[in-house]
C-alpha positions in Angstrom: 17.9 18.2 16.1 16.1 17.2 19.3 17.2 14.1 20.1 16.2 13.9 23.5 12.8 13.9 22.3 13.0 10.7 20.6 15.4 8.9 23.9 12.4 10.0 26.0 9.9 8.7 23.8 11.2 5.3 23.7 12.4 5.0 27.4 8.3 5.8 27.8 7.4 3.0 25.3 9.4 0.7 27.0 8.3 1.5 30.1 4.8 1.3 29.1 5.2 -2.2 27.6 7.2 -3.4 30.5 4.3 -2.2 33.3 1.9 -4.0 31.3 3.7 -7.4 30.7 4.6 -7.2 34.8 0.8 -6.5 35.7 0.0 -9.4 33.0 2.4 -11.6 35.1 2.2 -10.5 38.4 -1.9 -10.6 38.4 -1.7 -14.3 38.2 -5.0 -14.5 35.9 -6.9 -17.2 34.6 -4.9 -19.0 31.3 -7.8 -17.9 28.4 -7.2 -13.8 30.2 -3.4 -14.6 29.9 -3.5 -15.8 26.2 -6.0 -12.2 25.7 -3.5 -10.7 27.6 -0.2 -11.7 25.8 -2.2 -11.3 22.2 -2.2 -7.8 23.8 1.1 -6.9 25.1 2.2 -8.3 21.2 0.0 -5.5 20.0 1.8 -3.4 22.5 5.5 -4.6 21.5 4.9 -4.0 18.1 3.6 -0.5 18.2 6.5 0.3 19.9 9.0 -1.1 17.6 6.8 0.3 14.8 7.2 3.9 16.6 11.1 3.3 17.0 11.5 2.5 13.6 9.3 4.6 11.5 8.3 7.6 13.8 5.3 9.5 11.5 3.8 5.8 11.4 4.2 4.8 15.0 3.4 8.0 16.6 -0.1 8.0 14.5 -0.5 4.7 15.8 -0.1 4.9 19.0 -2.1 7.8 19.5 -4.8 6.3 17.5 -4.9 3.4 19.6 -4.4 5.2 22.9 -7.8 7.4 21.9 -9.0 4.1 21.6 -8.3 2.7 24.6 -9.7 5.9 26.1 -12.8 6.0 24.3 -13.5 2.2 24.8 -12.7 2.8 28.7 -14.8 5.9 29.1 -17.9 4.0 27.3 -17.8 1.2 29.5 -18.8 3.3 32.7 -15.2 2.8 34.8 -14.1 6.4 33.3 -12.2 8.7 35.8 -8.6 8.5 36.2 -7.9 5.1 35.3 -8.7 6.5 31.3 -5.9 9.0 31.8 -4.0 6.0 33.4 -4.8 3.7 30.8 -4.7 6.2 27.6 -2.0 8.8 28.4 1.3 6.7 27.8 0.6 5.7 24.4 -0.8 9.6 23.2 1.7 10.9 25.4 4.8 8.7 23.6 3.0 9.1 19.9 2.9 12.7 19.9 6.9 13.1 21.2 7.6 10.7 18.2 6.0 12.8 15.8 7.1 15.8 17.9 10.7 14.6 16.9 10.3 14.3 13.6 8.9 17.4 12.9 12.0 18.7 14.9 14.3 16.7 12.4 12.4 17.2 9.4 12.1 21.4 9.6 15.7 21.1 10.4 16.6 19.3 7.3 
């Protein structure tokens, strides 16, 4: 059983989560981007309890949503890096999740 897989994955959630709800903070934005912002980051928090709970579901969420992100980034013209910036952690963490419980499951 690789469970090193799933510590790494959730160390990466959390990391994720916590960048974003210090650049929410830190960026000192307007109240109505801050209430967007934090209806966000509660998006965020619960995809990663989701993924630490119930892996299969959480992973396929996550990547879902980071395509999304990526998709929604590269249509509105910024593109480039900030799309890999923007939709890697959450593909990235969704597939070590499911990564793991393949591991766990094949074991079984």
């Amino acid at each position: 059983m690789k469970l090193w897989i799933v510590y790494v994955a959730r160390a990466l959630a959390l990391l994720w989560v916590g960048f974003w709800i210090f650049f929410l903070v830190a960026a000192g934005a307007p109240v109505r981007m801050m209430v967007f912002g934090a209806g966000v980051l509660l998006l965020f928090v619960v995809m990663a309890l989701v993924a630490s709970r119930w892996e299969v579901a959480g992973g396929f969420l996550l990547g879902f949503f980071g395509l999304v992100i990526g998709i929604a980034h590269a249509i509105s013209g910024k593109g480039g890096i900030g799309t890999v910036f923007l939709a890697g952690p959450p593909i990235l963490v969704g597939i070590l999740f499911l990564m793991h419980h393949r591991a766990v499951a094949t074991r079984a």
